[in-house]
Backbone atoms as SQL, in Angstrom:
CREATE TABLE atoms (id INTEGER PRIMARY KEY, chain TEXT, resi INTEGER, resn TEXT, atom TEXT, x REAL, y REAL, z REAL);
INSERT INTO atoms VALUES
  (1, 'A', 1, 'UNK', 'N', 96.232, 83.183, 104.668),
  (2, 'A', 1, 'UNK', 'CA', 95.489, 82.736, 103.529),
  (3, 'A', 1, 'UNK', 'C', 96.103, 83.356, 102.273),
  (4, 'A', 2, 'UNK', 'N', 96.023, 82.681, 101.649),
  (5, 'A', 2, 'UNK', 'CA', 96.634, 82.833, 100.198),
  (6, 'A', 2, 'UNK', 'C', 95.547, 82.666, 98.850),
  (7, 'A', 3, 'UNK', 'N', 95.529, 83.887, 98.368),
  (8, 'A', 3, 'UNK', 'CA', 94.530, 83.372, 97.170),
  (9, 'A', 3, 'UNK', 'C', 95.152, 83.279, 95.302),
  (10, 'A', 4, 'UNK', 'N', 94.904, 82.367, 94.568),
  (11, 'A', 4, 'UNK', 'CA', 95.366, 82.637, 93.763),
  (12, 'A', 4, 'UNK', 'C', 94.465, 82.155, 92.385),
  (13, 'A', 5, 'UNK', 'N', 94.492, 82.455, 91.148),
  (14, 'A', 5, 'UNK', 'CA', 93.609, 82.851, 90.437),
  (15, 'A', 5, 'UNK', 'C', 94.314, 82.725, 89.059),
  (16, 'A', 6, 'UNK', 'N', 93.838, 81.908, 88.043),
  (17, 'A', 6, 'UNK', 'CA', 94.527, 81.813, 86.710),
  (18, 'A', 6, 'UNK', 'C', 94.260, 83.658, 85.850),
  (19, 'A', 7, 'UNK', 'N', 92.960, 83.839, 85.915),
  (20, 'A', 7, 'UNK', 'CA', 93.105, 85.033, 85.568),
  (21, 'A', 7, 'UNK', 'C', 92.194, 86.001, 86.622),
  (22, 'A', 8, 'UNK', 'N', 92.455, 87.306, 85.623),
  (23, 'A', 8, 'UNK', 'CA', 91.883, 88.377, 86.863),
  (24, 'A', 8, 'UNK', 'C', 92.645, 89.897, 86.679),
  (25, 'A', 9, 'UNK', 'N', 93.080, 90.258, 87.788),
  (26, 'A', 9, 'UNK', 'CA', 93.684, 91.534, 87.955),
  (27, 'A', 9, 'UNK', 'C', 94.887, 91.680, 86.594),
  (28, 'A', 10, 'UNK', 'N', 94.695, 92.776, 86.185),
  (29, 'A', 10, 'UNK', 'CA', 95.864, 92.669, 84.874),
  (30, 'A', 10, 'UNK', 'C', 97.134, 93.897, 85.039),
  (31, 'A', 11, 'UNK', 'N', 96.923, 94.374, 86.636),
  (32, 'A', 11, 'UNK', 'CA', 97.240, 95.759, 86.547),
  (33, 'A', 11, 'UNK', 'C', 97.877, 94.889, 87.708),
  (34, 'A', 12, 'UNK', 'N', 99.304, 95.606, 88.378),
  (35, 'A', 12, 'UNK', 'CA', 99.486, 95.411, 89.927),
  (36, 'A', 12, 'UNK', 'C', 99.025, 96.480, 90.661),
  (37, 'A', 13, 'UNK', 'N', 98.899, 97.802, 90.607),
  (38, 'A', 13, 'UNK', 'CA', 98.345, 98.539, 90.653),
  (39, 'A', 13, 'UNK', 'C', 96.861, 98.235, 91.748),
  (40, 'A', 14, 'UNK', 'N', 96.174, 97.843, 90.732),
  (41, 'A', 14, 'UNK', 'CA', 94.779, 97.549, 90.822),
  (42, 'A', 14, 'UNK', 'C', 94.586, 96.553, 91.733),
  (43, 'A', 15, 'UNK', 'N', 95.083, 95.339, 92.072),
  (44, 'A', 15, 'UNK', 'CA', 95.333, 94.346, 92.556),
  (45, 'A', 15, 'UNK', 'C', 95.897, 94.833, 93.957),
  (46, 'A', 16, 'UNK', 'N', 96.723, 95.331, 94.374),
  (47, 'A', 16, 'UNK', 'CA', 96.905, 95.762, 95.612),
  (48, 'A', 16, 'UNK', 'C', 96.193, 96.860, 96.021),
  (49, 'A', 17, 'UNK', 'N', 95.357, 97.969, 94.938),
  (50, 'A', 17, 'UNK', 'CA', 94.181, 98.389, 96.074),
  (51, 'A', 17, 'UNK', 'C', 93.139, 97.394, 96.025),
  (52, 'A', 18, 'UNK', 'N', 93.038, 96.559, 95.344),
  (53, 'A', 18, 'UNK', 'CA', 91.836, 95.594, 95.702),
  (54, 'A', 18, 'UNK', 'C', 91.835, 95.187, 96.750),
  (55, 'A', 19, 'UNK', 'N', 92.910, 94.274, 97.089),
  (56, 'A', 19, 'UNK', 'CA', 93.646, 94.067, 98.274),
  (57, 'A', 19, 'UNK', 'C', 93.379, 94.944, 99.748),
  (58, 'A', 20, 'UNK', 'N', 93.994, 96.163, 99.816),
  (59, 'A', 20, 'UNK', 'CA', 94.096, 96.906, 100.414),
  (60, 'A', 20, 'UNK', 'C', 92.469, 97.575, 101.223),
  (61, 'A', 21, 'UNK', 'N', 91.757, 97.327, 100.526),
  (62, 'A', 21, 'UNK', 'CA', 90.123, 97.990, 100.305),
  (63, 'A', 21, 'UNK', 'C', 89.169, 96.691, 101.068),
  (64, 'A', 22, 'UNK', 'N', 89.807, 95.650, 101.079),
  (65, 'A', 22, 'UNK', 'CA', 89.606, 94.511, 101.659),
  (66, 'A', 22, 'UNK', 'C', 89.509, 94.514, 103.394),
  (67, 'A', 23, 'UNK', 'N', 88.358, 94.655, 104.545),
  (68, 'A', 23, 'UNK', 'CA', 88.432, 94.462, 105.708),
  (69, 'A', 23, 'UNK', 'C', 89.902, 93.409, 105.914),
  (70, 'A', 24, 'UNK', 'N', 90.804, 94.011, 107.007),
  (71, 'A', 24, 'UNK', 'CA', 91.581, 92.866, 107.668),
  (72, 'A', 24, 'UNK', 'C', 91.330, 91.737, 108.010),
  (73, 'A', 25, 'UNK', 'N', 90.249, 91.651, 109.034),
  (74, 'A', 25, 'UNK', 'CA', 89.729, 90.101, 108.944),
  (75, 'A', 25, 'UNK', 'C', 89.493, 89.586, 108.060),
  (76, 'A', 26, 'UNK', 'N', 89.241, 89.804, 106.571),
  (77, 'A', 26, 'UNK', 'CA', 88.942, 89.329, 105.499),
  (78, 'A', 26, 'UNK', 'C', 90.192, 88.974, 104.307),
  (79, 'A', 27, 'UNK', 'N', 90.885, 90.055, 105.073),
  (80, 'A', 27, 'UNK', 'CA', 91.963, 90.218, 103.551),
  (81, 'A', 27, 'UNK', 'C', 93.268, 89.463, 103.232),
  (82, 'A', 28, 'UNK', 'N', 93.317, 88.653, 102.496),
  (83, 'A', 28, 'UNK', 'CA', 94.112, 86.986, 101.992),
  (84, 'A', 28, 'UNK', 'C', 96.005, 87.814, 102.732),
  (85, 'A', 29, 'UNK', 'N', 96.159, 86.932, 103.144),
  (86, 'A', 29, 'UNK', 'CA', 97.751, 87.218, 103.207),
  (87, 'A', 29, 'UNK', 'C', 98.720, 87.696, 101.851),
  (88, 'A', 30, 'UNK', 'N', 97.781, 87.257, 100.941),
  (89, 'A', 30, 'UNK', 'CA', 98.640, 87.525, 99.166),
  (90, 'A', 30, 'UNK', 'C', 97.919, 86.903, 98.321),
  (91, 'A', 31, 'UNK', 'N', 98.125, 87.588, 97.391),
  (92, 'A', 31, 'UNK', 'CA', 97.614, 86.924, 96.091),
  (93, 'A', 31, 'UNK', 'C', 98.316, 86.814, 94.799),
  (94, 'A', 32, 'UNK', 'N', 98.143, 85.689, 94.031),
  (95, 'A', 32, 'UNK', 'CA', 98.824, 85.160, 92.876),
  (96, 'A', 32, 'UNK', 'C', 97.748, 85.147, 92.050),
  (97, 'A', 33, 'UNK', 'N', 98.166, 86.275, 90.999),
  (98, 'A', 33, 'UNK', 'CA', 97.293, 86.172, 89.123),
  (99, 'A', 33, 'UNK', 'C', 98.198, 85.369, 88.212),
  (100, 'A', 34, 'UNK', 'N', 97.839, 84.250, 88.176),
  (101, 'A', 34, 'UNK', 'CA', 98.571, 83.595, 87.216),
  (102, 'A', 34, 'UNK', 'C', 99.084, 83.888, 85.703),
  (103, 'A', 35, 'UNK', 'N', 97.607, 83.731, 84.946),
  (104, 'A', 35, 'UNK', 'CA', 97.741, 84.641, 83.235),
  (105, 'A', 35, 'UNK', 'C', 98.461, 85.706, 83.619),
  (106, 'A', 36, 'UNK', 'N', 98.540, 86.782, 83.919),
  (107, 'A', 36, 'UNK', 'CA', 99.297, 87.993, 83.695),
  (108, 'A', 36, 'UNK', 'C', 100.507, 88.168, 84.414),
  (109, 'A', 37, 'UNK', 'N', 100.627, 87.001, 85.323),
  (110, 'A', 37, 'UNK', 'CA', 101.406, 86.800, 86.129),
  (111, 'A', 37, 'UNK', 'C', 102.176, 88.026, 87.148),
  (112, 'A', 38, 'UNK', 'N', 101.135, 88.063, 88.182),
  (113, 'A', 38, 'UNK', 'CA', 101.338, 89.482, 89.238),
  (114, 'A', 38, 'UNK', 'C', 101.489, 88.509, 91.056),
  (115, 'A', 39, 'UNK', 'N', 101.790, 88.986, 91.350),
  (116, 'A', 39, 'UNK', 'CA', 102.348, 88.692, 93.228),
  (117, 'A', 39, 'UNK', 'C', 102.042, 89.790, 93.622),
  (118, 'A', 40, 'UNK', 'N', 101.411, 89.488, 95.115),
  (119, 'A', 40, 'UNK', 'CA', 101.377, 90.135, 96.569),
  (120, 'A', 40, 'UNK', 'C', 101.273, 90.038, 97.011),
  (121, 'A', 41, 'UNK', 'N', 101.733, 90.026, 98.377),
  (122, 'A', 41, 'UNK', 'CA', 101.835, 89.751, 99.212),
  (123, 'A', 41, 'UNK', 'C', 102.768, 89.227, 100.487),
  (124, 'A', 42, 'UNK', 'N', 103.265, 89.199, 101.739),
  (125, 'A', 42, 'UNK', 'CA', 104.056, 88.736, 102.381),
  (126, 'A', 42, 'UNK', 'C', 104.961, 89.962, 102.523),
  (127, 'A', 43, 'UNK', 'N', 105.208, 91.076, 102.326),
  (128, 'A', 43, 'UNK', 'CA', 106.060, 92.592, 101.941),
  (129, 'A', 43, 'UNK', 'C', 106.709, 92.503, 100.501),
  (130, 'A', 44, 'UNK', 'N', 106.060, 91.219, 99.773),
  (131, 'A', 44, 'UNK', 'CA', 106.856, 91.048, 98.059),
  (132, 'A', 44, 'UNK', 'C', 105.887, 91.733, 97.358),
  (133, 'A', 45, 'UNK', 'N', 106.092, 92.189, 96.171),
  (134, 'A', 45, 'UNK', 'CA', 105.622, 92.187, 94.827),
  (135, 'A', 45, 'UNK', 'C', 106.159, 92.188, 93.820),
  (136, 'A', 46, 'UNK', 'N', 105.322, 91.578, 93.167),
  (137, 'A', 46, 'UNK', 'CA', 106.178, 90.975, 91.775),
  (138, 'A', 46, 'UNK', 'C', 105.638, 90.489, 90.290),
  (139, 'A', 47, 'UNK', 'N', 106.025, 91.091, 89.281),
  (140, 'A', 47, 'UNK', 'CA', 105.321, 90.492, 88.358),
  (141, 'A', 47, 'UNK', 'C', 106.303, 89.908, 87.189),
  (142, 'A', 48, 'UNK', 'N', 105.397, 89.013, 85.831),
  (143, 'A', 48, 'UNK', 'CA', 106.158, 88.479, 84.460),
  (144, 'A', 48, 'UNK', 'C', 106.198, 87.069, 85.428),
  (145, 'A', 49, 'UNK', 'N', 106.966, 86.424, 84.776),
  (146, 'A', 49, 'UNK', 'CA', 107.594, 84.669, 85.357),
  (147, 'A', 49, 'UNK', 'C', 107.773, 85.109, 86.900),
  (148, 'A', 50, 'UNK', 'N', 108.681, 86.246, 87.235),
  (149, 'A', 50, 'UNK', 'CA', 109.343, 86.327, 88.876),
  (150, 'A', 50, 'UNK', 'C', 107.761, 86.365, 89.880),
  (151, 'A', 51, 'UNK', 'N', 106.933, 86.021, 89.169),
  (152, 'A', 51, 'UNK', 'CA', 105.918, 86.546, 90.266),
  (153, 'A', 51, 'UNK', 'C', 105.482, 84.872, 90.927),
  (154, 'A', 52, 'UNK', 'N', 105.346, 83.946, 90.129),
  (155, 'A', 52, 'UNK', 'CA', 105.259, 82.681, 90.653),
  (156, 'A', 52, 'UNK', 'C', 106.425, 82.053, 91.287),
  (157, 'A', 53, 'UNK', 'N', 107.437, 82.620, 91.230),
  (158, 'A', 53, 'UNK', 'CA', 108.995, 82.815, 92.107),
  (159, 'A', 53, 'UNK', 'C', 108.449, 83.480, 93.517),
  (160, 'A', 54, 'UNK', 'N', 107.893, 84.410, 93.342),
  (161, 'A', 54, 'UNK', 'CA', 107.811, 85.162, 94.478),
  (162, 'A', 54, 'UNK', 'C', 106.216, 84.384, 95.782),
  (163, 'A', 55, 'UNK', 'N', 105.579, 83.869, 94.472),
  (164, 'A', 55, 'UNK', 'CA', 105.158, 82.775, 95.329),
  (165, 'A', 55, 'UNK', 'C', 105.140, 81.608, 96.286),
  (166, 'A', 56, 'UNK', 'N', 106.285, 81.121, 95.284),
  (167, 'A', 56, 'UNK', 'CA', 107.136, 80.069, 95.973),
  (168, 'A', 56, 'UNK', 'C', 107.948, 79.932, 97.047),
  (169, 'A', 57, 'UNK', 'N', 108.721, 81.421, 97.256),
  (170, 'A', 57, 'UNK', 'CA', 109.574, 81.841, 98.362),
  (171, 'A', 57, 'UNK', 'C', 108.546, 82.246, 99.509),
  (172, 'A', 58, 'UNK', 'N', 107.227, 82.795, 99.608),
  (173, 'A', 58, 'UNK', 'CA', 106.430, 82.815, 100.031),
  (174, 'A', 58, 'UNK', 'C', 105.774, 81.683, 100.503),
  (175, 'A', 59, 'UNK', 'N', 105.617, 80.688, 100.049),
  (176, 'A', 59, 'UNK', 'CA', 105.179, 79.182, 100.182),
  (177, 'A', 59, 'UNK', 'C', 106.396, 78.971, 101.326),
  (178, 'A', 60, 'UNK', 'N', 107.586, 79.304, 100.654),
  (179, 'A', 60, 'UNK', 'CA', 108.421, 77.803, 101.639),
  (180, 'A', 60, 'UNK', 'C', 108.824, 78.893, 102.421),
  (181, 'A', 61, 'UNK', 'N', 108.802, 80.245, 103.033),
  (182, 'A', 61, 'UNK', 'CA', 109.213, 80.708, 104.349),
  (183, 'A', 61, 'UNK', 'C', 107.929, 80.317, 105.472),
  (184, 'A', 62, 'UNK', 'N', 106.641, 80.020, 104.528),
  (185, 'A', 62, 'UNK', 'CA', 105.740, 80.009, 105.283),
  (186, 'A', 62, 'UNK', 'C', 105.852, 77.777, 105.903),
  (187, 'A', 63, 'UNK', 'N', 105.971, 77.434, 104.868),
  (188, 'A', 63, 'UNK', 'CA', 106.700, 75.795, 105.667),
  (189, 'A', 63, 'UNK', 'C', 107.583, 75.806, 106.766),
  (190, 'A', 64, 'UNK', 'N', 108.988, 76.855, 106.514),
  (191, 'A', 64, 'UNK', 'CA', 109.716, 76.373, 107.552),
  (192, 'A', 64, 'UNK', 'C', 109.616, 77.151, 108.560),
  (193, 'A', 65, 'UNK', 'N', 108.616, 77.865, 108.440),
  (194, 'A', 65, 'UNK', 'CA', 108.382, 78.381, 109.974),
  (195, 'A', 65, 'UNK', 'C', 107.244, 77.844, 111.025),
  (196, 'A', 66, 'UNK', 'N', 106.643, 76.749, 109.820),
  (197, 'A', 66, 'UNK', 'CA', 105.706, 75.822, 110.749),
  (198, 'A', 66, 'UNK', 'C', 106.802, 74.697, 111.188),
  (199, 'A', 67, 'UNK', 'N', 107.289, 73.826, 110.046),
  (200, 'A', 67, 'UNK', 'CA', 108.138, 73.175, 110.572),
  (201, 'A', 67, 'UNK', 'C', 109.119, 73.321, 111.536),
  (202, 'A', 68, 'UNK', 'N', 109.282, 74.800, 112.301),
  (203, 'A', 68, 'UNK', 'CA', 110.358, 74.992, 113.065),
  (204, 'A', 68, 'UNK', 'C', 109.793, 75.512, 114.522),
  (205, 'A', 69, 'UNK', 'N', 108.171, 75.121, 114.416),
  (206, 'A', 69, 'UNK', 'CA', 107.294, 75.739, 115.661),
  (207, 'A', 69, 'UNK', 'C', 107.437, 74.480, 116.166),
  (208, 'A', 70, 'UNK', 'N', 107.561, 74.286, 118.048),
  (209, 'A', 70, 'UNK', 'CA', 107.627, 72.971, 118.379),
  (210, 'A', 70, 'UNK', 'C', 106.723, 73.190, 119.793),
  (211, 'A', 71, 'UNK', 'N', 105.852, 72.308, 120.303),
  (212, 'A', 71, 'UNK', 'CA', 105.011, 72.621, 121.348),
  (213, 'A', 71, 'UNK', 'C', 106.224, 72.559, 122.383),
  (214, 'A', 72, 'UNK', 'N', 105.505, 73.086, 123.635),
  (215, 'A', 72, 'UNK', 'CA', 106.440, 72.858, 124.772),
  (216, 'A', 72, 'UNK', 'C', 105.391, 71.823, 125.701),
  (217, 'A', 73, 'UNK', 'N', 105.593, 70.983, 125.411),
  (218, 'A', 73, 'UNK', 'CA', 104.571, 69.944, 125.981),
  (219, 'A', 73, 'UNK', 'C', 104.873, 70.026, 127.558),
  (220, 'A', 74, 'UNK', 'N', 106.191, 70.470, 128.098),
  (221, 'A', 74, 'UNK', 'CA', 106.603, 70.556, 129.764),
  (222, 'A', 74, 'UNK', 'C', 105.228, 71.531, 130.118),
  (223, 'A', 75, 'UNK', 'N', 104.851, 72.255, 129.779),
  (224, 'A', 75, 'UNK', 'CA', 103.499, 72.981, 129.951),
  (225, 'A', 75, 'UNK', 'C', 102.615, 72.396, 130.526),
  (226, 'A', 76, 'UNK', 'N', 102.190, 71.287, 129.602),
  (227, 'A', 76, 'UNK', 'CA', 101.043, 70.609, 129.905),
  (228, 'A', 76, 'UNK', 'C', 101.364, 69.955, 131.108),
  (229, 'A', 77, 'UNK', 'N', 102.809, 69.104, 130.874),
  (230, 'A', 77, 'UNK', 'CA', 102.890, 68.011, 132.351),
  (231, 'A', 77, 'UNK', 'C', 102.717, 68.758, 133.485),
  (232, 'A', 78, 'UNK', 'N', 103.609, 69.859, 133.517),
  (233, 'A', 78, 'UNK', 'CA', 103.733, 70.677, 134.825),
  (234, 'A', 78, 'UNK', 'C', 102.247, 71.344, 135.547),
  (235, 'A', 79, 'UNK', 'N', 101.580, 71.534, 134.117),
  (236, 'A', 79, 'UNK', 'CA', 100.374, 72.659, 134.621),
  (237, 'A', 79, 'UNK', 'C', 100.298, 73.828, 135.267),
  (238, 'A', 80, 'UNK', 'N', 101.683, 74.259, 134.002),
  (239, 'A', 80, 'UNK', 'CA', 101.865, 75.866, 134.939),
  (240, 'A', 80, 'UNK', 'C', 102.816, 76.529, 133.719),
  (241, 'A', 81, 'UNK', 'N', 104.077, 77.355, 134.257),
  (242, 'A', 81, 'UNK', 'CA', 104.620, 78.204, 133.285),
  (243, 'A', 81, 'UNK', 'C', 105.441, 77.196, 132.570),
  (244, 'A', 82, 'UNK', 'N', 106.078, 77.786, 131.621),
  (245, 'A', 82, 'UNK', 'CA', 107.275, 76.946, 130.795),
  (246, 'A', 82, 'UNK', 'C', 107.967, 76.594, 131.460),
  (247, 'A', 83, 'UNK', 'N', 108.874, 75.817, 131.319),
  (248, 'A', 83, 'UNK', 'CA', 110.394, 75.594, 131.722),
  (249, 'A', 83, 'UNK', 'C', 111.421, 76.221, 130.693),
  (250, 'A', 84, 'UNK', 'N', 112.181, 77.621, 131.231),
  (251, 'A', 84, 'UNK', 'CA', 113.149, 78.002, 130.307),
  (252, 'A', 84, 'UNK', 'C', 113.729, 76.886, 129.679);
């Protein structure tokens, strides 16, 4: 989960203990402050213009690693382990 927010946190600082202070089950994969323009999340941080950059690279590692998940449907036919 990804949260992101035109305004808000003005500090990065502040924003990643917000973050941090956050239960795990609860706590967004990253977050994007737009106005002040701050990133976190994914092992990035980032702020100024590079922070909606750092979003973006965040966005598309998170595409092509769906796009590159593929079922093993031999599973299902077989009804048992994979087929290496």
């Amino acid at each position: 989960m990804v949260v992101v927010g035109y305004t808000g946190f003005e500090d990065a600082k502040r924003l990643r203990r917000r973050l941090q202070i956050i239960p795990s089950a609860y706590r967004p994969n990253a977050a994007l402050v737009v106005g002040p323009g701050l990133f976190e999340g994914f092992g990035m941080s980032a702020r100024g213009p590079v922070a909606l950059y750092a979003f973006c690279i965040a966005i598309n590692r998170l595409v092509h690693r769906l796009r590159a998940q593929q079922p093993n449907l031999v599973t299902y036919v077989r009804g048992g382990d994979p087929v290496s």
